[in-house]
C-alpha positions as CSV (number, residue, x, y, z in Angstrom):
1,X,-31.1,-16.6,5.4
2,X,-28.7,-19.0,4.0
3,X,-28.5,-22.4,5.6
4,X,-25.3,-23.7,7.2
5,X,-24.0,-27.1,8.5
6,X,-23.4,-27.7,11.9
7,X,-20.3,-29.4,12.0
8,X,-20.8,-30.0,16.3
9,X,-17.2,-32.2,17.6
10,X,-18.2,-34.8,19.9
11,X,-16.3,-34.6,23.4
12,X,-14.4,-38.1,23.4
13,X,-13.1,-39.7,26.5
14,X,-9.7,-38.3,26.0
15,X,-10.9,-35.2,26.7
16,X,-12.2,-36.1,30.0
17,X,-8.8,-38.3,31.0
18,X,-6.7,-34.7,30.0
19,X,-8.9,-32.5,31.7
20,X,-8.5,-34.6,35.1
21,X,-4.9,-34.9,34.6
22,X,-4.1,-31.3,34.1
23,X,-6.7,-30.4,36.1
24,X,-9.3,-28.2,33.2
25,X,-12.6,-28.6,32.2
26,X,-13.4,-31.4,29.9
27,X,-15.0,-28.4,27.6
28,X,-11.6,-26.4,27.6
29,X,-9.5,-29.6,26.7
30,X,-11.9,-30.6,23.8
31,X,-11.1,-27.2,22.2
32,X,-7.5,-27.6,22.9
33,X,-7.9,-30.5,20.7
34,X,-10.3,-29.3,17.9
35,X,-7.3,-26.3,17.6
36,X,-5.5,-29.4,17.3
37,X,-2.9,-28.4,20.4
38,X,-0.9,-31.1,21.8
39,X,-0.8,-32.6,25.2
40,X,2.6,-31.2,25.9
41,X,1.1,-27.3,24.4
42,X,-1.2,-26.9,26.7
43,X,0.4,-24.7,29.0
44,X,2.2,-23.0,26.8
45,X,-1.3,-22.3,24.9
46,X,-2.8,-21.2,28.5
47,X,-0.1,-19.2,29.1
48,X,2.4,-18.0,26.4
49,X,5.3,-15.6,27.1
50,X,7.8,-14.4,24.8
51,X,10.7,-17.1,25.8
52,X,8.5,-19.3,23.9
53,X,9.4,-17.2,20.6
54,X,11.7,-19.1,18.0
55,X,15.1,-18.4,17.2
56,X,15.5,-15.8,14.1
57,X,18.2,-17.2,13.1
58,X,16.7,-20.3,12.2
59,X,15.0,-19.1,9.2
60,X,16.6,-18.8,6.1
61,X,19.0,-16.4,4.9
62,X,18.0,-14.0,7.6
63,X,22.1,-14.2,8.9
64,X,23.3,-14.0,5.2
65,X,20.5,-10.8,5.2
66,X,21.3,-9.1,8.1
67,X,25.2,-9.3,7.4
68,X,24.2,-7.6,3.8
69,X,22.3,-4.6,5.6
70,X,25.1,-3.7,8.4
71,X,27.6,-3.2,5.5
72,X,25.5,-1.2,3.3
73,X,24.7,0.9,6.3
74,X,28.3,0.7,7.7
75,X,30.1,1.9,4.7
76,X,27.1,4.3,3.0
77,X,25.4,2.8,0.2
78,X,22.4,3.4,-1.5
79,X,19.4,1.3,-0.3
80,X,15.5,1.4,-1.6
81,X,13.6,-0.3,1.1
82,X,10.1,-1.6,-1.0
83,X,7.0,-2.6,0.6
84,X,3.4,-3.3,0.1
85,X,0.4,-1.2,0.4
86,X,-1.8,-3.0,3.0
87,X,-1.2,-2.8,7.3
88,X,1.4,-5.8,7.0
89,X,3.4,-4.3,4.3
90,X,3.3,-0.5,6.0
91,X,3.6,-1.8,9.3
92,X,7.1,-4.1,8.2
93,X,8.4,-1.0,7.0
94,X,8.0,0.6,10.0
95,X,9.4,-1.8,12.1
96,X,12.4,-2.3,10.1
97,X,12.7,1.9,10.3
98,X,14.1,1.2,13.7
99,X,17.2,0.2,12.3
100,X,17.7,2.4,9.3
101,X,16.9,5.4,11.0
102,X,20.4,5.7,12.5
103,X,22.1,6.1,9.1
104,X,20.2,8.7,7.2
105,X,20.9,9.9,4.1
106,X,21.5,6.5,2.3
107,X,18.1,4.7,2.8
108,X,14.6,5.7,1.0
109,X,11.5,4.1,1.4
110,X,9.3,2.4,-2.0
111,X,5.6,1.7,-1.8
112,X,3.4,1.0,-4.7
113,X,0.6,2.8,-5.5
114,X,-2.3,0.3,-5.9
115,X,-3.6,2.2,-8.5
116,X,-0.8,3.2,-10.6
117,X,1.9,0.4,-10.3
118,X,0.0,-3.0,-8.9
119,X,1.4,-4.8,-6.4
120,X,5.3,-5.3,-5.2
121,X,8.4,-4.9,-7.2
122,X,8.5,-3.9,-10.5
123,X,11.1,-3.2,-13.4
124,X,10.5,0.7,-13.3
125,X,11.7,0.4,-10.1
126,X,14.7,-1.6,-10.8
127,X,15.7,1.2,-13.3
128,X,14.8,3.8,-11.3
129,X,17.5,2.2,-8.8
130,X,19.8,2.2,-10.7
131,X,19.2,5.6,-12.2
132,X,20.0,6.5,-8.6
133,X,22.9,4.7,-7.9
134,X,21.5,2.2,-5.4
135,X,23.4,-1.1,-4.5
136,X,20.9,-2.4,-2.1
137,X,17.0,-3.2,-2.2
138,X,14.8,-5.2,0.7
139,X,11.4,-6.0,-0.2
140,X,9.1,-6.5,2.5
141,X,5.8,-8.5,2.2
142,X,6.6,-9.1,-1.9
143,X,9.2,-9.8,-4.2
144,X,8.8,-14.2,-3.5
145,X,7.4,-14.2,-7.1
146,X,8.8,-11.1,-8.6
147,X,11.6,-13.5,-11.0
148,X,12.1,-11.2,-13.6
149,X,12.6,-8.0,-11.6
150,X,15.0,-10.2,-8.9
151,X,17.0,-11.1,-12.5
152,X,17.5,-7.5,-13.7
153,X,18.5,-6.0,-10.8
154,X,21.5,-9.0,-10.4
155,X,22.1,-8.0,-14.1
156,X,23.0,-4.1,-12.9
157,X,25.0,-5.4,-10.0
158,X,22.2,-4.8,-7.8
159,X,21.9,-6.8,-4.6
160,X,18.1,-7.7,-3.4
161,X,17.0,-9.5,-0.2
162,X,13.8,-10.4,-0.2
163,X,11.7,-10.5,3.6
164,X,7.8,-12.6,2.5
165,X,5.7,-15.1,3.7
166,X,3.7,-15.5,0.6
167,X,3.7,-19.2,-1.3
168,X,6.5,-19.3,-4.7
169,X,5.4,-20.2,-7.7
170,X,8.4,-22.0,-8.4
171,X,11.8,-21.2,-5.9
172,X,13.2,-17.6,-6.2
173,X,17.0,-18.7,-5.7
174,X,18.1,-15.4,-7.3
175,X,17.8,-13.1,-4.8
176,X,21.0,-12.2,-2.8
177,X,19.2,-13.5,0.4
178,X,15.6,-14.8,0.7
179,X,14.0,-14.7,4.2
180,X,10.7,-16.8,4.0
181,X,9.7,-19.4,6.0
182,X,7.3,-21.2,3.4
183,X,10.5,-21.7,1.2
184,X,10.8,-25.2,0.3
185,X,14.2,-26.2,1.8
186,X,13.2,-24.0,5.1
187,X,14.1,-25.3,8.9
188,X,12.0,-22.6,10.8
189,X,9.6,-24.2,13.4
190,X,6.7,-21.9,12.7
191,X,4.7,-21.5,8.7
192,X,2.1,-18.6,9.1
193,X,4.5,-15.5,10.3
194,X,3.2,-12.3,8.5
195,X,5.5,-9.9,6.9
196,X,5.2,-8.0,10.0
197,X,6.8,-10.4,12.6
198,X,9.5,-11.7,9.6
199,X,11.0,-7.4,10.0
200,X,10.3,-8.1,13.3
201,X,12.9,-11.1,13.5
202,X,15.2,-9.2,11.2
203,X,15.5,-6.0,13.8
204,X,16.1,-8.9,16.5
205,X,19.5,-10.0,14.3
206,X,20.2,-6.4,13.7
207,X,19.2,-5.3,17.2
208,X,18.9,-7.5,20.0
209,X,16.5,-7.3,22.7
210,X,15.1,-3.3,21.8
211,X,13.4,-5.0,18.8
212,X,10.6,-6.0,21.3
213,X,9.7,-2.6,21.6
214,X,7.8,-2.9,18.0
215,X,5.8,-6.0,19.3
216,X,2.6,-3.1,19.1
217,X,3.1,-3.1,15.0
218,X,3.8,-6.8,14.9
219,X,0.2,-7.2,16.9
220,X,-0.8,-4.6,13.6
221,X,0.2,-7.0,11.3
222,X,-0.7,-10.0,12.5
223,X,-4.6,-9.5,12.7
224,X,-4.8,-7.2,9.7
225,X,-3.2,-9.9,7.4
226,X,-5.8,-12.8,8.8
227,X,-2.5,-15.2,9.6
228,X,-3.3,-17.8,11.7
229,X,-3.1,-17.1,15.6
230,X,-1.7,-20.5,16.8
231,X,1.9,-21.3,18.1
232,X,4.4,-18.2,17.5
233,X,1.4,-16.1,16.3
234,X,-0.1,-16.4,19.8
235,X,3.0,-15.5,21.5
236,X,3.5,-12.0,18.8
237,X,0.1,-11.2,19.4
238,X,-0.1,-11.6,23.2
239,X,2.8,-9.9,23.9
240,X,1.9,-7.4,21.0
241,X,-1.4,-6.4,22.9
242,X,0.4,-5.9,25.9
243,X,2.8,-3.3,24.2
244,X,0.1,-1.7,22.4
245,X,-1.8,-0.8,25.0
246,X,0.9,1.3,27.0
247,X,2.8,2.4,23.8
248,X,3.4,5.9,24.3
249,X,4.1,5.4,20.2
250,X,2.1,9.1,18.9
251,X,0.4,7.0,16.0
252,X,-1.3,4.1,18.0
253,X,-2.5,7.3,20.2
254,X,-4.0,9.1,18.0
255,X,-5.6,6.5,16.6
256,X,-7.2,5.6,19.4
257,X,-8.5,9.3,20.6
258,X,-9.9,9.5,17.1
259,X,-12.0,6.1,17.1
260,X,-13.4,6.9,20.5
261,X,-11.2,3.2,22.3
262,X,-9.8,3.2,25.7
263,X,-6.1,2.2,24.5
264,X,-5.9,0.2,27.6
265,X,-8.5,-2.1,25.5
266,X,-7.6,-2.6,22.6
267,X,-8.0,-6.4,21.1
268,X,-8.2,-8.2,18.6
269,X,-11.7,-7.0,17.1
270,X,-10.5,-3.3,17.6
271,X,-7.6,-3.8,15.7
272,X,-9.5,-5.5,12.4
273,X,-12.4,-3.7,12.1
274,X,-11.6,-0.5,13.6
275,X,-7.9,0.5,13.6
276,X,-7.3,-1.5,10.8
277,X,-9.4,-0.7,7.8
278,X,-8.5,3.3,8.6
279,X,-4.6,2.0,7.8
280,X,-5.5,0.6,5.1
281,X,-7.9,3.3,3.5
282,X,-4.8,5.6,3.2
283,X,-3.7,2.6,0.8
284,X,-7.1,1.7,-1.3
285,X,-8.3,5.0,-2.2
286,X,-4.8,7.1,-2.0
287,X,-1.3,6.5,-1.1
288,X,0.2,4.2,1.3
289,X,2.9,6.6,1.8
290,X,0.7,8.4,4.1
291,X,-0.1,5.5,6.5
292,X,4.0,4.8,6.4
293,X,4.3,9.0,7.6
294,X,1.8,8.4,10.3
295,X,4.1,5.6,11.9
296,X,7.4,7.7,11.2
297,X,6.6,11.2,12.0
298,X,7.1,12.6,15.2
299,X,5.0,15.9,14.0
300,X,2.2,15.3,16.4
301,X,-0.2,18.2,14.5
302,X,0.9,15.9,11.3
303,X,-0.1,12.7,13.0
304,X,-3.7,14.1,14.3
305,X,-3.9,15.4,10.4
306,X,-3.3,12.1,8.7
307,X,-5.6,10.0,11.2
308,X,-8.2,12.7,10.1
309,X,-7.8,12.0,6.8
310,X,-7.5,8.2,6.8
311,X,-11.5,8.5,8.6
312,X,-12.4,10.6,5.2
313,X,-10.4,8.0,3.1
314,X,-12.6,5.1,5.3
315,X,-16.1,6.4,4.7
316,X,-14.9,7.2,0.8
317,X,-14.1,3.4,0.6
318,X,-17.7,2.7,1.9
319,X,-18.9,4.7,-0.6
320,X,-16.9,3.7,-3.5
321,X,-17.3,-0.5,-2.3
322,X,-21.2,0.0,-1.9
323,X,-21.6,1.3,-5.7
324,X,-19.3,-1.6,-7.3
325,X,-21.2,-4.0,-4.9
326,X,-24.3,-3.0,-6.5
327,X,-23.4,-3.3,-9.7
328,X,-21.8,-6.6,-9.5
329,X,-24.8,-8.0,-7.4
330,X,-26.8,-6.7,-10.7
331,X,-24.5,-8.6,-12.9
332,X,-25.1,-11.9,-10.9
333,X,-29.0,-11.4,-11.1
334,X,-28.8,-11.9,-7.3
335,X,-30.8,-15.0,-5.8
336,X,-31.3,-16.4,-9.2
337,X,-27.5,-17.0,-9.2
338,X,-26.8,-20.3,-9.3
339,X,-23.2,-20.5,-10.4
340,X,-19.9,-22.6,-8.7
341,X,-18.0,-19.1,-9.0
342,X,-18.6,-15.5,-8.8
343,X,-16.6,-14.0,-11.7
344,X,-17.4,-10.4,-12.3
345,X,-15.8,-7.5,-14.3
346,X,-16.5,-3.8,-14.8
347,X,-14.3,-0.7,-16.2
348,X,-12.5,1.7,-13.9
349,X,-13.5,-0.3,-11.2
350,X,-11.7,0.9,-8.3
351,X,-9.1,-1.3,-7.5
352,X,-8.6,-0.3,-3.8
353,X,-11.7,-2.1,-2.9
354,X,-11.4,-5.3,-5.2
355,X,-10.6,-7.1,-2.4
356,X,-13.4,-6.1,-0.1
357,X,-16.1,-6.5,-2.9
358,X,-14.6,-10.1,-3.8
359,X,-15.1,-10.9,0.0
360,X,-18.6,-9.3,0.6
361,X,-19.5,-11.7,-2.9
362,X,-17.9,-14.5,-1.6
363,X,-20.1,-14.2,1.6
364,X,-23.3,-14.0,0.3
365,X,-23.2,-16.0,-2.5
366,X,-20.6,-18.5,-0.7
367,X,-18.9,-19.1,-4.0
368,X,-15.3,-18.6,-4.7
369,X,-15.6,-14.9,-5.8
370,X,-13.0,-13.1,-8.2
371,X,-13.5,-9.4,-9.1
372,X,-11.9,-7.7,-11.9
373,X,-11.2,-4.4,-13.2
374,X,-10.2,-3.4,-16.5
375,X,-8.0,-0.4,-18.4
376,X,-8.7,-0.9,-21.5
377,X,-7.5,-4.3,-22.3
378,X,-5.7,-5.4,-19.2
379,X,-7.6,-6.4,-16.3
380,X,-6.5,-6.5,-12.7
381,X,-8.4,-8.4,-10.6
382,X,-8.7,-9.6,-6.5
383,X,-10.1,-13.5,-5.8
384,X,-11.6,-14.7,-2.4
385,X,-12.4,-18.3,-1.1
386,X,-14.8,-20.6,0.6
387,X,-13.2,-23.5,3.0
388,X,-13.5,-25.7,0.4
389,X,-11.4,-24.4,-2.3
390,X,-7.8,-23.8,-2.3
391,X,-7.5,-20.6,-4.9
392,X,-3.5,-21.4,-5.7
393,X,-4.6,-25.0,-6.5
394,X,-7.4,-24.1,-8.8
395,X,-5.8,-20.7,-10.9
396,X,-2.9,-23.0,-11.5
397,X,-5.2,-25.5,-13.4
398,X,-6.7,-21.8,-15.1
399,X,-3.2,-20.5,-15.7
400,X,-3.5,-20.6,-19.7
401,X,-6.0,-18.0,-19.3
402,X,-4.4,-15.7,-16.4
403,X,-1.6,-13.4,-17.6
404,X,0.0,-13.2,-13.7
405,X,-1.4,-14.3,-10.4
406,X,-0.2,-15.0,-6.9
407,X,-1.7,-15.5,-3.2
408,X,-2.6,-17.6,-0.2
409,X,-5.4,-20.6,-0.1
410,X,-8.0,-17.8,0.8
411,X,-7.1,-14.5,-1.2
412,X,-5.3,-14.2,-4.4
413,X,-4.6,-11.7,-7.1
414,X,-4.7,-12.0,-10.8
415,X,-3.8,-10.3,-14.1
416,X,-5.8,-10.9,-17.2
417,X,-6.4,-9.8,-20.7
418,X,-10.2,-8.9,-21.5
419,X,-10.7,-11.5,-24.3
420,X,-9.9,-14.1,-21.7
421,X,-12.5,-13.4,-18.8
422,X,-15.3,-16.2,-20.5
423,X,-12.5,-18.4,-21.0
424,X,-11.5,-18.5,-17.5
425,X,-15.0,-18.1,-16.2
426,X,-15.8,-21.8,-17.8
427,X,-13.0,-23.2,-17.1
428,X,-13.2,-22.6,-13.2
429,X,-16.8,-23.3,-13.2
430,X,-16.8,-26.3,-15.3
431,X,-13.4,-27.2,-12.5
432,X,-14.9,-26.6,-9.6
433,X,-18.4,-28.1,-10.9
434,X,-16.7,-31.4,-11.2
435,X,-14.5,-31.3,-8.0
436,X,-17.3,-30.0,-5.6
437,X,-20.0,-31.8,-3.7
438,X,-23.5,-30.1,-2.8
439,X,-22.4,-29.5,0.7
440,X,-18.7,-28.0,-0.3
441,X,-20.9,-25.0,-1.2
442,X,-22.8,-24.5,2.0
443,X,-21.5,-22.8,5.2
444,X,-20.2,-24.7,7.3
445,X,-20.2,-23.6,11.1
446,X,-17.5,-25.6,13.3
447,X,-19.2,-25.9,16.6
448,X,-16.4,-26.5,19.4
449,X,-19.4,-28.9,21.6
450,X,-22.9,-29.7,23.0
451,X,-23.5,-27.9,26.0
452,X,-26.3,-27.7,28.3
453,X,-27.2,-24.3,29.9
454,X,-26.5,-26.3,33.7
455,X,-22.6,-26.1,32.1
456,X,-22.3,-22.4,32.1
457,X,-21.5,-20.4,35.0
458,X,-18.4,-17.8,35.5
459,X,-15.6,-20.1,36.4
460,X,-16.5,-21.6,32.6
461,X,-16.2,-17.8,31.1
462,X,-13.4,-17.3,32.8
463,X,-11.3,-20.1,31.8
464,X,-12.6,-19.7,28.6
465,X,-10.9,-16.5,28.8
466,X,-7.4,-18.3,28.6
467,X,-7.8,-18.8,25.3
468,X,-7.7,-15.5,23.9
469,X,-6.6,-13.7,22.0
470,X,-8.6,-15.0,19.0
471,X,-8.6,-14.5,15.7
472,X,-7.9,-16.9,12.5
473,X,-8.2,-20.7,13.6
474,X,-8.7,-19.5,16.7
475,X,-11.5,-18.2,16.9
476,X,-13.7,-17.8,19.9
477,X,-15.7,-21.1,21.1
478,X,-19.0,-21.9,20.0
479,X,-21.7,-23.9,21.9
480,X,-24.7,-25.5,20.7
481,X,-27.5,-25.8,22.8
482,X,-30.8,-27.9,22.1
483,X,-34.8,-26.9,23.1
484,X,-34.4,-23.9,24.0
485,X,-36.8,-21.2,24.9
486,X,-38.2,-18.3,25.2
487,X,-38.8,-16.9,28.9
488,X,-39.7,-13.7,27.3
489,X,-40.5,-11.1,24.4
490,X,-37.2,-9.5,22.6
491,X,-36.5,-6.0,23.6
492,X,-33.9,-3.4,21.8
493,X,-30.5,-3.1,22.5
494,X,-27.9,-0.9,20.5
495,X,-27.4,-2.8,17.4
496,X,-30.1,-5.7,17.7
497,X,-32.1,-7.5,20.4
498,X,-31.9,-9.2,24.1
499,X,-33.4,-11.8,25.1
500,X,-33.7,-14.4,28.2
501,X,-33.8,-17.5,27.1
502,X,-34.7,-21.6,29.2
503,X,-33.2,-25.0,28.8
504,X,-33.4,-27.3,31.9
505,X,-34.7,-24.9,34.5
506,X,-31.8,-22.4,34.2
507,X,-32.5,-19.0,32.3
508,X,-29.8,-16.7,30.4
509,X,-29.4,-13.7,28.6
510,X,-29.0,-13.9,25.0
511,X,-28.4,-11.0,22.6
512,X,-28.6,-11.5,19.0
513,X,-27.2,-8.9,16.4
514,X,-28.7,-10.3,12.9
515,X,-32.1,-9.4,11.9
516,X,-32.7,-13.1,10.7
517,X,-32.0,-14.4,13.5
518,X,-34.1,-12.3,15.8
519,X,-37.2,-13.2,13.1
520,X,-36.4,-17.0,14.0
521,X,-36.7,-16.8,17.7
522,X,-39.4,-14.2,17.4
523,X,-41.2,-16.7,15.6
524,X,-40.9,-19.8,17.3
525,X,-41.3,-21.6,20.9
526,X,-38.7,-23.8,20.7
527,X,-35.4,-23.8,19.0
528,X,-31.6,-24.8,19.0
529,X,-28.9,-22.0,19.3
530,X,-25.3,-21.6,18.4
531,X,-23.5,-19.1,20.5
532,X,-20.3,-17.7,22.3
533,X,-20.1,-16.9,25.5
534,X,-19.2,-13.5,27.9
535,X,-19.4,-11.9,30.8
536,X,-22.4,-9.7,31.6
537,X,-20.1,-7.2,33.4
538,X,-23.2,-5.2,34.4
539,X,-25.4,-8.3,36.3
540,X,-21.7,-9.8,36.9
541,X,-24.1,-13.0,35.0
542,X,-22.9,-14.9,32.0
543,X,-24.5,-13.8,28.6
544,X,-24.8,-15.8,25.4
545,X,-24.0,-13.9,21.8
546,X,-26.4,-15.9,19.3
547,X,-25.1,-16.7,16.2
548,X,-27.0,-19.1,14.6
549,X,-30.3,-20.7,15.2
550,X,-32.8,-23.0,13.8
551,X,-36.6,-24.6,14.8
């Protein structure tokens, strides 16, 4: 099992002057300031309602935007709405759907196919706007580094407003409007919206108030595209939970009776790793279009058809992920690997699961990890990161190599020609060889604080509970105790082992989920334990989930 640091944060005195003042836990305030939330936040952390949401019209363009869209609409013209393939892409088309639905006949909808036509806008789209006599195209969740394309429709008199998050390049001031807060000369309180929420502020300019009944797709968006759930996030999110789980909306439904979920529990996990990848399959192994029908159609036989389908399309991605997996781990010769990044390349690779491979490498090997496929000479390719390297940052020192590429810190996308592949391959290993220390290249675990088992009772769990929902940056609290042990032998449980565990006279159930793990304990007297902490609903007791350990 590969080794990680413990990075534990001490509790500091401040914590403990907060906690009396605003009358918490010490425990509770120290996280509120590892998530680095301010003294004058915490309530509206504890408890976030959707007053706290920003102004839309503080972000850029979205006035200029909005103004474009209600005279296209108001006097008939020809508009291409353009999106990506992933949940945050679909699920910003939907939303926006709310307010182009009541002018039919002048709108279409554009979304690539992965395969086929790469990612966002392209120019044989452009002409096949024009073809059609369109005046009018929004790109949601792409088009912030789509230049050329921006250019050539201004050159046909063709208007574009673009709706992003992701980083420019260089600034994309072409674009009749360009609604993104990570633009340069942006005023908008909050960085990390996803594509999702940005529609979502859009319908609020168009709308009003009924925008808030798409807060259930926003709550889509937001998890599926891994933004970070702090500050406006938190409030989308939480209030997006809410609405998803009375939606009478016949897609989230479905869903739901298909996976086998209460929808009156849906969270954050459900929506990432259930409800999520079954969106996205319709994308990576078909056509997004079908995952954009299933929020539009109000065939309900339809909608039970396509969710169906999207569980065929899920265990086909398995399948098809599993065999390129294997063949790249061949590739790498496994544990004899011993590289500063995973670069790997094969034929016809797939390219709906690049992504998914690139993070499965990434995890094991806990290298940078980029996975490319090639047709013929051209090779399209998905990237994935560790915490120490920032993937915009290094492909722009390995631009000379790279044909195209664009992304976040953690996940990225590149174009390449064959010939260049050992070129780039040395020149971001000999890079991050020379930037990187040892440890930048082993796990690192942040561990919120030290606890003893004499800490942990309900109330704890309970307030703990406060802090949800997690997800990206905040993620739920983890605990490191010391000496602990064993007060009996491991017995099964679905999915992995229970076992009641001592530190100080007080005794708890753990329950561990990783076969490693489980050897550890089973092999030892006494050991120290990372872990979260729940509520055994059952005993009404708390219960710890282990997820690391050591002797």
């Amino acid at each position: 099992m590969r080794r990680k640091i413990w990075n534990v944060r001490e509790i500091t005195p401040l914590a403990y002057q907060l906690a009396q003042k605003h009358k918490l836990s010490p425990q509770l305030v120290h996280i509120f300031l590892n998530r680095n939330v301010k003294e004058d936040a915490f309530s509206r952390f504890l408890n976030p309602t959707i007053d706290d949401l920003h102004s839309p019209n503080l972000l850029p363009d979205i006035e200029k935007a909005a103004n474009r869209i209600k005279t296209a609409a108001a006097s008939g013209e020809k508009i291409l709405i353009c999106g990506d393939y992933d949940v945050d892409g679909v699920t910003s088309l939907a939303i926006f759907y709310e307010y182009i639905k009541d002018y039919p006949g002048i709108y279409s909808f554009y979304i690539p196919h992965r395969a086929k036509d790469g990612y966002g806008l392209n120019k044989e789209v452009i002409e096949k706007a024009k073809a059609q006599g369109r005046t009018l195209i929004i790109a949601f969740d792409c088009g912030t580094n789509s230049l050329e394309e921006v250019t050539l429709a201004r050159q046909y008199g063709i208007d574009v407003v673009v709706v992003d998050h992701h980083l420019s390049k260089k600034e994309l001031n072409c674009p009749f409007a360009f609604v993104n807060p990570k633009r340069e000369d942006s005023q908008y309180p909050f960085y990390d919206l996803s594509a999702g929420a940005l529609s979502f502020k859009l319908l609020q300019v168009l709308k009003g108030d009924s925008a808030l009944e798409v807060l259930d797709l926003v709550a889509l968006s937001t998890v599926c595209d891994v933004v970070p759930i702090k500050g406006e996030n938190r409030v989308l999110l939480g209030e997006g939970l809410k609405v998803l789980r009375k939606t009478k909306r016949l897609a989230i439904v479905a869903l739901c009776k298909v996976v086998k979920l209460k929808q009156e529990n849906i969270d954050t996990f459900h929506i990432g790793f259930i409800i999520g990848p079954r969106i996205n399959a319709a994308g990576r192994v078909a056509h997004a279009n079908e995952a954009l029908e299933l929020f539009l159609t109000k065939d309900k036989e339809k909608i039970d058809e396509l969710v169906q389908r999207f569980g065929e399309y899920n265990r086909k991605r398995k399948e098809i992920e599993t065999k390129i997996l294997k063949e790249a781990d061949q590739m790498l010769g496994g544990d004899a690997f011993d590289g500063h990044a995973v670069v790997v390349s094969g034929q016809n690779w797939h390219p709906g699961v690049l992504g998914i491979v690139a993070s499965r490498l990434k995890e094991k090997y806990y290298r940078p990890a980029f996975v490319i496929s090639f047709d013929d000479n051209v090779g399209k390719g998905s990237a994935r990161s560790i915490h120490s390297v920032h993937l915009m940052q290094v492909l722009d020192q390995c631009s000379s190599s790279l044909s195209s590429y664009g992304g976040h810190s953690r996940a990225a996308g590149i174009e390449i020609a064959k010939e260049e592949v050992d070129n780039f391959k040395d020149k971001i290993n000999a890079l991050l060889r020379e930037n990187l220390s040892p440890d930048d290249l082993i796990p690192v675990l942040n561990i919120d604080v030290q606890i003893g088992f004499q800490d942990i009772n309900l109330e704890f769990i309970g307030e703990l509970g406060k802090l949800k929902p997690f997800g990206e940056e905040n993620a739920k609290p983890l605990f490191v105790t010391y000496a602990v042990t064993k007060k009996n032998h491991v017995r099964k449980i679905p999915g992995g082992v229970s076992i009641w565990l001592t530190e100080n006279s007080r005794t708890f159930e753990g329950v561990i989920y990783n076969k490693d793990l489980q050897q550890i304990i089973e092999s030892a007297d006494t050991f120290d334990i990372v872990y979260s902490l729940e509520e055994n609903t059952y005993h009404n007791t708390p219960k710890l989930t282990i997820r690391d350990c050591r002797v």
